[in-house]
C-alpha positions in Angstrom: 70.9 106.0 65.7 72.8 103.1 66.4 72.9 103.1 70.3 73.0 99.9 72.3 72.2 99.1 75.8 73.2 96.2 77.9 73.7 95.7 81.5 75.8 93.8 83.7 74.1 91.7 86.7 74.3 94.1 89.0 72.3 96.6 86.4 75.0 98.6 85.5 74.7 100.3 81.8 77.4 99.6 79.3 76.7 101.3 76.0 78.1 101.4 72.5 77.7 104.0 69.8 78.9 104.8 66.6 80.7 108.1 68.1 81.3 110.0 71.0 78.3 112.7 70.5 76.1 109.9 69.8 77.0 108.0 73.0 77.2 111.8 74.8 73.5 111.3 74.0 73.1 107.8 74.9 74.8 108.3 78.6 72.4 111.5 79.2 69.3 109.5 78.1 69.9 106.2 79.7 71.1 108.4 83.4 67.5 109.9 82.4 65.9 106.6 82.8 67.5 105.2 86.0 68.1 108.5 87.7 65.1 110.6 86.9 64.4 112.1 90.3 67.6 112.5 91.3 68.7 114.1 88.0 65.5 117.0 88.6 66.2 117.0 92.4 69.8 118.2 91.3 68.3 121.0 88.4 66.9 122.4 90.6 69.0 122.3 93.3 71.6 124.1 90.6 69.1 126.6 89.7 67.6 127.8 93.2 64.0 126.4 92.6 64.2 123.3 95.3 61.6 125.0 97.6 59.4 125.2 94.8 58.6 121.3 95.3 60.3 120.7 99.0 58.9 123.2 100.9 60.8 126.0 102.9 63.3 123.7 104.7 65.2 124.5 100.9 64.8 128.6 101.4 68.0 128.9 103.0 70.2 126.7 99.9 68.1 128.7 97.1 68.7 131.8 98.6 72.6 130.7 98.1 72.4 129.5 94.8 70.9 132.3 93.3 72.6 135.1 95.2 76.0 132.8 94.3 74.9 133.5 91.0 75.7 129.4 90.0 72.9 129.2 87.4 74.4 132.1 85.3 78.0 131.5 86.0 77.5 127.9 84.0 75.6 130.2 80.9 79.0 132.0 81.3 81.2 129.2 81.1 79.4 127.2 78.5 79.3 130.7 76.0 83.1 130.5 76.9 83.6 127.0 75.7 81.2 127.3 72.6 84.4 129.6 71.7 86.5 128.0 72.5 86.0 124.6 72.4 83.1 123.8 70.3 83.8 119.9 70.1 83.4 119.9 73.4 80.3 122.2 73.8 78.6 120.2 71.2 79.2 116.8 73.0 77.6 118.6 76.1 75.0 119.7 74.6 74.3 116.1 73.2 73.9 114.8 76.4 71.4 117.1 77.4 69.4 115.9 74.5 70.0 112.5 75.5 68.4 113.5 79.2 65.4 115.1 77.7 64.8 112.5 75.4 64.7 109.9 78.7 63.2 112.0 81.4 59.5 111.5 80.8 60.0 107.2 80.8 62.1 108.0 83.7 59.6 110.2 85.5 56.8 107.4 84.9 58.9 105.2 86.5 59.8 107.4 89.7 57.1 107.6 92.4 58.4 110.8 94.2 57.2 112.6 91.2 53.9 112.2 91.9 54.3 112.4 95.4 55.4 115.7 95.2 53.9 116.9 92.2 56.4 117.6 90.3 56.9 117.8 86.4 60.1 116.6 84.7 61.4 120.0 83.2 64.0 120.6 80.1 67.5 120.5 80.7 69.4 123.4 79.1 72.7 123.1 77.7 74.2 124.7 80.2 72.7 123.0 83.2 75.3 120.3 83.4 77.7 122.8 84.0 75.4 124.1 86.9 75.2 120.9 88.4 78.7 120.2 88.6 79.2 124.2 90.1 76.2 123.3 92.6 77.8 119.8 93.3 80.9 121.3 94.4 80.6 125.4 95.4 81.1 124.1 99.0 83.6 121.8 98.3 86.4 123.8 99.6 84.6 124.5 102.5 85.4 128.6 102.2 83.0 128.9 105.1 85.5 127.5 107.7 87.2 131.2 107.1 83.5 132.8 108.9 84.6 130.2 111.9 87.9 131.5 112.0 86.6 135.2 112.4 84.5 134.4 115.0 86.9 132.6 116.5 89.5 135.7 116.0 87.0 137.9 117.0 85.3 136.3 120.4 88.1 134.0 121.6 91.3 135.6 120.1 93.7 136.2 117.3 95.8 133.3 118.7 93.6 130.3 118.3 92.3 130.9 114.6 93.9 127.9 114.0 92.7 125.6 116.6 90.3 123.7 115.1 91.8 123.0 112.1 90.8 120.1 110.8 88.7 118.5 107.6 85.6 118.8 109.4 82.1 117.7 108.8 81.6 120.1 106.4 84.5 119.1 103.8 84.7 116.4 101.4 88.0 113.8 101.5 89.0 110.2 99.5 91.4 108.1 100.0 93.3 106.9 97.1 96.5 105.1 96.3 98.6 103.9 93.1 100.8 101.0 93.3 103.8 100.5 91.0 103.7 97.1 89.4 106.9 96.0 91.1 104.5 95.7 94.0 102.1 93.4 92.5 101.4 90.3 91.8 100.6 91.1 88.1 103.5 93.0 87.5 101.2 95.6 86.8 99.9 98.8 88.5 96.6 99.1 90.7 95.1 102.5 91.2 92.5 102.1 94.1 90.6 104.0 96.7 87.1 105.7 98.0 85.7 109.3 97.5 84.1 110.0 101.4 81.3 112.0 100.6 77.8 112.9 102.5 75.8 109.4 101.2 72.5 110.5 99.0 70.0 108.1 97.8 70.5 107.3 95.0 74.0 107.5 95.3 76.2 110.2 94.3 78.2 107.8 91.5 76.8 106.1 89.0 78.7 103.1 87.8 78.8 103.1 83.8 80.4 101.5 80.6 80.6 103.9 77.5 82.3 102.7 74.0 82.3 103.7 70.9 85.4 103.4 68.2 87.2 106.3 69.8 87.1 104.5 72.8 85.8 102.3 75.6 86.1 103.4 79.5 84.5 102.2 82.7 84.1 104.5 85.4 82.2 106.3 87.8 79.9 108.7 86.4 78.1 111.9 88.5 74.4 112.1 87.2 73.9 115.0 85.3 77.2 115.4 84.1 78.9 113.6 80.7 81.5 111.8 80.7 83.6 110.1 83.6 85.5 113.2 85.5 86.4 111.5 88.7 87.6 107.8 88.4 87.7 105.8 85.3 89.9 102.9 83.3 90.2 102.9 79.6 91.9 99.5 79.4 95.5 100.9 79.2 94.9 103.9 81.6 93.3 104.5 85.1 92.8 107.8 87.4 91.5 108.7 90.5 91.2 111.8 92.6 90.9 112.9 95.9 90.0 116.2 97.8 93.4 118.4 97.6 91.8 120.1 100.5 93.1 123.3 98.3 91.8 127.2 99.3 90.7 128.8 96.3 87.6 130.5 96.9 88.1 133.6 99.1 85.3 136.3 101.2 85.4 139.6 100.8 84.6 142.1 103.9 81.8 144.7 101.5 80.8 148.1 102.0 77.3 148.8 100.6 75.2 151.7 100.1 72.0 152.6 98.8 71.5 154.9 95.7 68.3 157.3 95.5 67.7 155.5 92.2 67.4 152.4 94.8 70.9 151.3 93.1 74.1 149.6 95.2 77.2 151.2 95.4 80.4 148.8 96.8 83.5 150.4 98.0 86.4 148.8 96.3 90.2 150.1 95.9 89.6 152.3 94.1 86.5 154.2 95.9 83.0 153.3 95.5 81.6 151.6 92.4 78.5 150.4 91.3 77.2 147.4 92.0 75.2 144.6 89.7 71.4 144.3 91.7 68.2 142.8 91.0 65.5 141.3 92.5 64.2 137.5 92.5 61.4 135.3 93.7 61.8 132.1 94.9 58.6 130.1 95.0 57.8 128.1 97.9 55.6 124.8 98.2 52.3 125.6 100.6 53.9 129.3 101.8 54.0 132.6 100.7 57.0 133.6 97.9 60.3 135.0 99.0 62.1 137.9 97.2 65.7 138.0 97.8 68.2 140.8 96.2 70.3 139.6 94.3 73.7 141.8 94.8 77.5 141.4 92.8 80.4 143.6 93.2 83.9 143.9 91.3 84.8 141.5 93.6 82.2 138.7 93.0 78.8 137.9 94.0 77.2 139.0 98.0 76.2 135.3 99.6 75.4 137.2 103.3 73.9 141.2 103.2 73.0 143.0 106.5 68.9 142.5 105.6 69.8 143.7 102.2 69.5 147.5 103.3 71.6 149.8 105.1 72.3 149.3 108.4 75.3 150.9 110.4 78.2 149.0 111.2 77.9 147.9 114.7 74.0 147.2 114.2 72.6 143.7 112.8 74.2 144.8 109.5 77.8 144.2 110.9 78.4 140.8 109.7 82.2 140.8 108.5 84.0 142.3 111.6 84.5 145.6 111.4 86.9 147.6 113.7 88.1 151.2 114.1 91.1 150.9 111.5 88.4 150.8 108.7 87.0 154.3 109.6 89.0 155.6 107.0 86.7 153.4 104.4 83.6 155.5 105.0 82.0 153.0 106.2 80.6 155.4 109.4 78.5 157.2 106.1 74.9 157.2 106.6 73.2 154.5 104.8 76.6 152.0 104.9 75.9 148.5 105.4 78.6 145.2 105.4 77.9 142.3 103.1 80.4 139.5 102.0 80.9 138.5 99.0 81.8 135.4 97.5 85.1 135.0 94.7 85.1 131.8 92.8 87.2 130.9 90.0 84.7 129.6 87.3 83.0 133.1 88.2 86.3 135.3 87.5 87.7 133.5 84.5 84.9 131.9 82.5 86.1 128.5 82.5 85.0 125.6 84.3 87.1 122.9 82.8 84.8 120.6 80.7 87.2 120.6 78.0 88.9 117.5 79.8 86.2 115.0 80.0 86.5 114.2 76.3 90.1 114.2 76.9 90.0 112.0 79.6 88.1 109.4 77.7 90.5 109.6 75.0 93.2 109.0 76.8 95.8 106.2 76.3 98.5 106.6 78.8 99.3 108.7 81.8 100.8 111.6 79.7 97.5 112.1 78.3 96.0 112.3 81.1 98.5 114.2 82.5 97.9 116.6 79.5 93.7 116.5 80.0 94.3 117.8 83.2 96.1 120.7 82.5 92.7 122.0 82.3 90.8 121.4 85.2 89.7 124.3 87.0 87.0 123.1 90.0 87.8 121.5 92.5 91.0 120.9 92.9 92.3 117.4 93.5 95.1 115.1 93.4 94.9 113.0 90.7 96.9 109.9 90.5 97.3 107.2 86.6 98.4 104.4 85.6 99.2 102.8 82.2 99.7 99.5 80.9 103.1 100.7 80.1 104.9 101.5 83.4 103.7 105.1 83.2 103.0 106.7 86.8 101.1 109.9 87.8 101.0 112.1 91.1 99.9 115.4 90.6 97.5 118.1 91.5 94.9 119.4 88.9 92.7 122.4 89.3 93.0 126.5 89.7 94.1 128.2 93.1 94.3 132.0 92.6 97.8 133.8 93.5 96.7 136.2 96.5 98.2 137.2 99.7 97.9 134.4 102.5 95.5 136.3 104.8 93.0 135.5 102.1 92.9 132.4 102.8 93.0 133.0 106.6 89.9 135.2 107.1 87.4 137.6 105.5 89.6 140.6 103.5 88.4 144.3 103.0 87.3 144.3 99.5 88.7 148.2 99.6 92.3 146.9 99.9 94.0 146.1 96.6 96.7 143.7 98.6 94.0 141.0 98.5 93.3 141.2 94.6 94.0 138.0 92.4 97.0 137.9 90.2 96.4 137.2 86.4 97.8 134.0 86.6 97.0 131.0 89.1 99.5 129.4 91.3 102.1 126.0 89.5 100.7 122.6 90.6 102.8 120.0 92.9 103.8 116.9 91.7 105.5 114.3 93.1 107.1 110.9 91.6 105.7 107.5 92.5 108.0 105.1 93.9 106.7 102.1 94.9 103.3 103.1 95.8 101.8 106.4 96.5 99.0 107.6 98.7 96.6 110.3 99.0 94.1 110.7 102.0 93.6 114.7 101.8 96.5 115.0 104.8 99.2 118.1 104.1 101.6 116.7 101.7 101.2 117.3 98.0 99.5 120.1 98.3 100.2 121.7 101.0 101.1 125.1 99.9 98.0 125.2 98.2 96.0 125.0 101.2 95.3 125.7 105.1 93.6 123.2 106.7 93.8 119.2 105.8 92.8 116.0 107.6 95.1 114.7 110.0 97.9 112.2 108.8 96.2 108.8 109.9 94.5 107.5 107.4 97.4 108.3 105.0 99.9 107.0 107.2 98.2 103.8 107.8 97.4 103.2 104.4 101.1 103.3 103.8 101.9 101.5 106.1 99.6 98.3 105.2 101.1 98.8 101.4 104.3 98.2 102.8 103.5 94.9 104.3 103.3 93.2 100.9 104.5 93.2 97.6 102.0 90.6 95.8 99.4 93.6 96.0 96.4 91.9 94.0 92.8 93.4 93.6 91.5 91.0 95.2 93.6 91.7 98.3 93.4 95.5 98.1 89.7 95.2 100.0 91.8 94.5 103.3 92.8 98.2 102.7 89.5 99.6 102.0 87.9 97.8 105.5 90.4 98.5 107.8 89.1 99.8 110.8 92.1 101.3 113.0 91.6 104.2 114.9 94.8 105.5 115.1 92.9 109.0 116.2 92.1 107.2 119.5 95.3 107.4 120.9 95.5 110.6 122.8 92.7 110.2 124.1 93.5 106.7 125.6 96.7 108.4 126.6 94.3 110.7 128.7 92.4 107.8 129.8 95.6 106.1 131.0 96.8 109.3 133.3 93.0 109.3 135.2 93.9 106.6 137.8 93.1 108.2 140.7 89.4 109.0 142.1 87.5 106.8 139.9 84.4 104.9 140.9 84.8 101.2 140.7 82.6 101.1 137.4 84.4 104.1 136.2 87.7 102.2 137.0 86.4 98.9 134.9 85.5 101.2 131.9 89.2 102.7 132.0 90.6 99.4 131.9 88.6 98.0 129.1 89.5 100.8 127.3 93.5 100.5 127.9 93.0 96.5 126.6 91.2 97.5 123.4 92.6 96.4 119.9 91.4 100.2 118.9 89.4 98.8 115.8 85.9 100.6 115.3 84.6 97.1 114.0 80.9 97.5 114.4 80.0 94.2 116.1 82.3 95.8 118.7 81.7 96.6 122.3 84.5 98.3 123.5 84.8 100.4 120.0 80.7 101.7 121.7 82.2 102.0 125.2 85.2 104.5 123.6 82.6 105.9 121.4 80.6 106.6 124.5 83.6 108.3 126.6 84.6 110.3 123.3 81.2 111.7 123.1 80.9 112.5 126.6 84.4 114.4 126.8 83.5 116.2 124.0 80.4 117.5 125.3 82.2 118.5 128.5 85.0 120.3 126.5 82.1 122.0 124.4 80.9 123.2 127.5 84.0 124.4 129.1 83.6 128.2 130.1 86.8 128.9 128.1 84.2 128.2 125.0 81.1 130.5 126.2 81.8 132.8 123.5 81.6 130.6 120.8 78.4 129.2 122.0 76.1 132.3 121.0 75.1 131.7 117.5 77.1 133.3 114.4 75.4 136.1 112.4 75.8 133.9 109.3 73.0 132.5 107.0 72.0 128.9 108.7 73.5 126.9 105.6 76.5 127.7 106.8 76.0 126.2 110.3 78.1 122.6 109.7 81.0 124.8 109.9 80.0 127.2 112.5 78.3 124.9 115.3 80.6 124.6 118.3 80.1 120.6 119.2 81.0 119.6 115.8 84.3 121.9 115.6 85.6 120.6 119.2 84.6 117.1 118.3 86.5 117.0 114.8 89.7 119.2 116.6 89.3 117.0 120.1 93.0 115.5 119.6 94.6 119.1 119.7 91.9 120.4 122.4 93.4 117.3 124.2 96.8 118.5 124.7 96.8 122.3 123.6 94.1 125.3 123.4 92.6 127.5 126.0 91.6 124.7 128.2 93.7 123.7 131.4 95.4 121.0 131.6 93.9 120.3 134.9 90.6 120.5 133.4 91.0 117.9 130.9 91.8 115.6 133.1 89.1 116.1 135.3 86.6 116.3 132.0 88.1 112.7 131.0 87.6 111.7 135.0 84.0 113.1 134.5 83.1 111.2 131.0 84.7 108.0 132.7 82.5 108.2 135.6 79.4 109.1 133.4 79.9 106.4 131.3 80.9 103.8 134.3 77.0 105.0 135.6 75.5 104.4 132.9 74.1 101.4 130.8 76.7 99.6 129.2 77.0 101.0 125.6 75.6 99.2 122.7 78.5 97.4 120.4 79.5 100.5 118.0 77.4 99.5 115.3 73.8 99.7 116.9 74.6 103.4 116.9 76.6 104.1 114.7 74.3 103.5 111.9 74.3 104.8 108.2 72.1 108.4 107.6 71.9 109.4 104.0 70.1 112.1 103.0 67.4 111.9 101.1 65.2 114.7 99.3 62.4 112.8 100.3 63.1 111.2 103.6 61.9 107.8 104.0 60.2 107.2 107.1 61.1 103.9 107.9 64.8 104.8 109.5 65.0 101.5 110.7 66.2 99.9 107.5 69.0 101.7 107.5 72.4 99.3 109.0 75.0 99.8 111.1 78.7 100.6 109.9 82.1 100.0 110.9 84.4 102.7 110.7 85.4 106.3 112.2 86.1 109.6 110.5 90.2 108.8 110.9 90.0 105.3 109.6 90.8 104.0 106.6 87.2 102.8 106.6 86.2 106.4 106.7 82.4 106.9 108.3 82.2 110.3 109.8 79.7 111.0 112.9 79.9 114.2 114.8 80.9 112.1 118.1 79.2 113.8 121.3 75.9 114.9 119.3 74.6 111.8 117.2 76.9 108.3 116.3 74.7 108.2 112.8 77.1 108.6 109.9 76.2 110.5 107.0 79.5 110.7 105.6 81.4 107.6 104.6 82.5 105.8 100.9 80.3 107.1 98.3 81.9 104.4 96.2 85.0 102.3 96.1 87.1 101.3 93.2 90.7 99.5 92.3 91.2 99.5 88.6 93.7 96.7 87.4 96.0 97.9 84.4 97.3 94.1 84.1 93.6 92.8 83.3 90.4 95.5 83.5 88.2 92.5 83.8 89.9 91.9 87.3 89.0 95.4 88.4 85.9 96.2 90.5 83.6 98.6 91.9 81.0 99.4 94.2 78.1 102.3 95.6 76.3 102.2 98.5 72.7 101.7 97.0 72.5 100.5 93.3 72.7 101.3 89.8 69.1 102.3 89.5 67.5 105.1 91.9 63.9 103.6 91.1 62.6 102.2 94.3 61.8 98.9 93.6 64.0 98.2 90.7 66.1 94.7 91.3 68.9 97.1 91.1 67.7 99.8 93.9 69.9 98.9 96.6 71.4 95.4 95.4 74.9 96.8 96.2 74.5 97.8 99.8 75.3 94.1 101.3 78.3 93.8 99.0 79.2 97.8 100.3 78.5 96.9 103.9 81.1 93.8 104.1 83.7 95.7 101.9 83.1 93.8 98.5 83.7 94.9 95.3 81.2 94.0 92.2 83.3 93.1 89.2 84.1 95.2 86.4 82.4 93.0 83.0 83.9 93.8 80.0 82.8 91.3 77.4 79.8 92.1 75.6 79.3 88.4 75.5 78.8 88.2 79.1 76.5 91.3 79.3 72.3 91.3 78.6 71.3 93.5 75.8 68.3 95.9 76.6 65.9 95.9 74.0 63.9 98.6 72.8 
């Protein structure tokens, strides 16, 4: 082999090969050697087998996994592209060699493998594909459609839609393409940050990978070849974002149990048989677990009544059931309700890995237009660049053609209107003029989708693009930092209107917060003091008897539990609950009366960032919690650091990396993650990064092998 490693100063792998397999191989061992842990923390995770080594905190995710069948729908889909695409299936699979071959340096080098006793394993071809599925089965957040049926069912048909919102659950970006009659350069910039829940290591890995076909920077996701999310060629960049898109739907199930200890599902058609086995899920210092493992016609069952039958009405009843389905049989003896889970990579084979090759090939934004043609999951919108002029705005991905109440609600698996038509739905696209922006609001794709994030960060990125038109890389951090809270206006319309019957401290909190600049800098006093009233008005609201319902806990595995907890919903939806919902008016004034006066009696809140302090998660937590800083920010800035405000100001949610890739001069480009380019604790390059992330610096992006030090050995 000719493979050559060098790093930049910040530790960042650049490699060169003689051809892409070989430097498929090269990525996957040299991501073995500075990600070991994290790269067997995320096998696992993908194959079910976490509590094996973590304990029985991780019951509850491998029950998912392997009842969401994820471990044998990547077999599927890599036997599908070893048909279909073997190029592609071999340059996988040469990165899997390439992770085996550096796992055991990488494991000498990791302490949590001692600590928890764990064993680098083998990588099978197909467990990059699992990761990927793992990485992103809750991407789309399908669970928000259990919190719209118990919302349907406990507080009405009427306010399903209430809390819509991109909640705590859901993954966003911002991201934005500027023409190059807006620069200085002449040239485009494509720029952003995916918002992701933080991990340590980080969730991107920066990386350089060249060979004759070609030479990209990009960020990388450990375990998975290539550079699927944001990279820069040299005469191409692209970047996604969260199209916030509804593609995965639940199906209401009727079970029953055979004599032969089978499963029958009823499906349009009447009742069929059912794929079932058992498994057994190993668990560090308890007792095993075996789980049933259950798939109907319609696709695999992620919540069973206890796995046996149960009547509808009993503790099996989990999909709301009502009188109209007595024609269903489900009153027969021995019925139960499940839901089941319908996924695209489950249903059609394909998970889209034919177009990371592509996308390294790529030259200009048609090919990359081209690549994309065959992305399947998630969706996004994608946005390119070329040296040329050429422009790209589009959404990539596969949403299934089905009626609308699919993506509403649970749907009875027994009525063919829900099916999925043979072909999936035609892809937006818009033209860039000027500048273009994507934050995950409805736009783009909005008939593709239900829910999306409010407008503000979109709309305020736009608006700060319009100021200038000398746009430089440089000056494109100012974007990244900005720490407006346009989400804080109703509420400090609500503060204004609560003149009357204040205490005096409760009158001096009011009129602090009517002079503030609304920036959630985190050296900031009054951005802690509106922090503080948020929180206490949403606790209040929470509370409100017009909520009791949706206090008693949901009948849904506890996984799912971001998505279904009360507090977090009202806190993400509080600018609608503010003006609209089943709350009086006259009671949100007096709540907002209430939280002033509370926070009036109070001690004076801390500035915002002695609170609001970063929280990644860790498979090992660390227990000194004290390192970790505070952050500027707020879910609806631009500087995106998500809290659930009225439970805990600790953000574990923010920029899992930031970018802005320069088509006039790549050298000018930069990047940046949280931590560091290695995930070793101790390594110079561990968590080098985090000073440069917390002031809203970019590292630059080295290019010249002249400039870079050459690993040896």
């Amino acid at each position: 082999m000719s493979i050559e490693v060098y790093r930049d100063a910040w530790g960042v792998p650049h490699l060169r090969a003689t051809d892409p397999e070989e430097l498929a191989f090269a990525q996957g061992r040299v991501t073995a050697r500075d990600r070991a842990w994290q790269l067997e923390v995320e096998r696992h995770r993908a194959q079910g087998t976490t509590a094996a080594f973590l304990g029985a905190a991780e019951l509850g995710w491998d029950t998912f996994v392997r009842q969401a069948r994820l471990a044998d729908t990547a077999r599927r889909c890599l036997e599908r592209l070893e048909t279909s695409d073997a190029p592609t299936a071999a340059w996988v699979r040469a990165y899997v060699d390439g992770v085996n071959d550096g796992l055991a340096d990488g494991a000498s080098r990791a302490p949590e493998f001692a600590e928890t006793g764990l064993a680098p394993g083998r990588w099978e071809p197909w467990t990059p594909l699992a990761v990927w599925l793992s990485t992103h089965i809750l991407f789309a957040g399908f669970p928000t459609k259990l919190w719209r049926e118990q919302v349907a069912r406990r507080l009405g048909e009427e306010w399903t839609q209430l809390f819509a919102t991109d909640g705590p659950g859901t993954a966003g970006s911002n991201g934005w393409v500027v023409s190059g009659e807006r620069t200085a350069s002449g040239a485009a910039l494509v720029a952003g940050d995916p918002h992701r829940f933080i991990e340590a290591p980080g969730v991107y890995q920066q990386i350089r990978l060249a060979c004759p076909a070609y030479d990209v920077v990009g960020l990388a996701v450990p375990g998975i070849p290539g550079l699927a999310h944001f990279g820069h060629t040299g005469s191409v960049a692209w970047a996604i974002t969260n199209a916030m898109a509804d593609y995965q739907d639940l199906y209401r199930e009727r079970l029953r149990r055979l004599p032969d200890g089978g499963v029958e599902a009823l499906g349009p058609e009447g009742w069929a048989p059912a794929a079932a086995h058992t498994e057994t899920i190993e668990v560090a210092g308890g007792e095993p677990v075996v789980i049933e493992v259950v798939e109907t016609d319609r696709g695999p069952v992620i919540i069973d009544g206890d796995g046996g039958p149960q009547a509808p009405g009993t503790g099996g009843d989990l999909s709301g059931s009502d009188a109209s389905d007595s024609d269903t049989g489900s009153s027969d003896a021995g019925v139960w309700e499940a839901v089941s889970l319908r996924y695209p990579p489950r249903v059609t084979g394909e998970l889209g890995f034919g177009v990371l090759p592509a996308l390294l090939r790529a030259r200009t934004v048609g090919d990359v237009d081209a690549a994309v043609d065959g992305w399947v999951e998630p969706v996004n919108v994608l946005q390119a660049a070329d040296t040329r002029g050429g422009l790209l705005h589009r959404v990539a991905g596969h949403v299934p053609v089905r009626d609308r109440a699919n993506s509403l609600r649970l749907v009875p698996a027994w009525d063919r209107t829900h099916a999925w038509a043979p072909e999936p739905a035609p892809l937006p696209r818009a033209e860039v003029r000027g500048h273009a922006v994507m934050a995950n609001a409805r736009g783009l794709a909005a008939p593709l989708g239900v829910e999306f994030a409010p407008t503000h960060r979109a709309a305020r990125i736009g608006e700060l693009l319009d100021a200038s038109a000398d746009w430089t890389p440089e000056s494109t951090t100012a974007v990244h930092t900005d720490t407006d809270n346009p989400s804080a206006a109703r509420l400090l319309t609500a503060v204004e209107r609560a003149a009357d019957g204040l205490s005096p401290a409760a009158s001096a909190v009011r009129e602090r917060l009517l002079g503030w600049d609304r920036r959630m800098d985190a050296e900031s006093a009054d951005a802690g003091l509106y922090a503080a009233v948020r929180g206490a008005v949403v606790r209040r609201l929470a509370g409100h008897e017009a909520f009791a319902a949706l206090r008693e806990p949901a009948p849904y595995p506890e996984l799912f539990r971001p998505w279904l907890a009360l507090g977090p919903r009202v806190a993400f939806a509080l600018e609608t609950l503010l003006t609209s919902g089943p709350v009086p008016a006259g009671d949100v004034d007096r709540i907002v009366r209430e939280a002033l006066d509370e926070v009036g009696a109070g001690e004076p809140p801390a500035a915002w960032g002695v609170t609001h302090r970063l929280a990644p998660w860790q498979a090992l937590p660390d227990a000194d919690d004290a390192q970790w800083p505070g952050l500027a920010g707020d879910h609806d800035c631009v500087l995106s650091t998500s809290s659930v405000p009225g439970w805990t100001d600790r953000s574990a949610r923010a920029s899992a990396a930031r970018y802005v890739w320069d088509l006039a001069d790549r050298e000018r480009s930069g990047w940046i993650v949280p931590f560091g380019a290695s995930g070793v604790p101790g390594d110079p390059h561990h968590r080098d990064q985090l000073p440069l992330w917390l002031r809203g610096e970019l590292a630059p992006v080295t290019t010249d092998w002249q400039n870079l030090t050459k690993e040896q050995g």
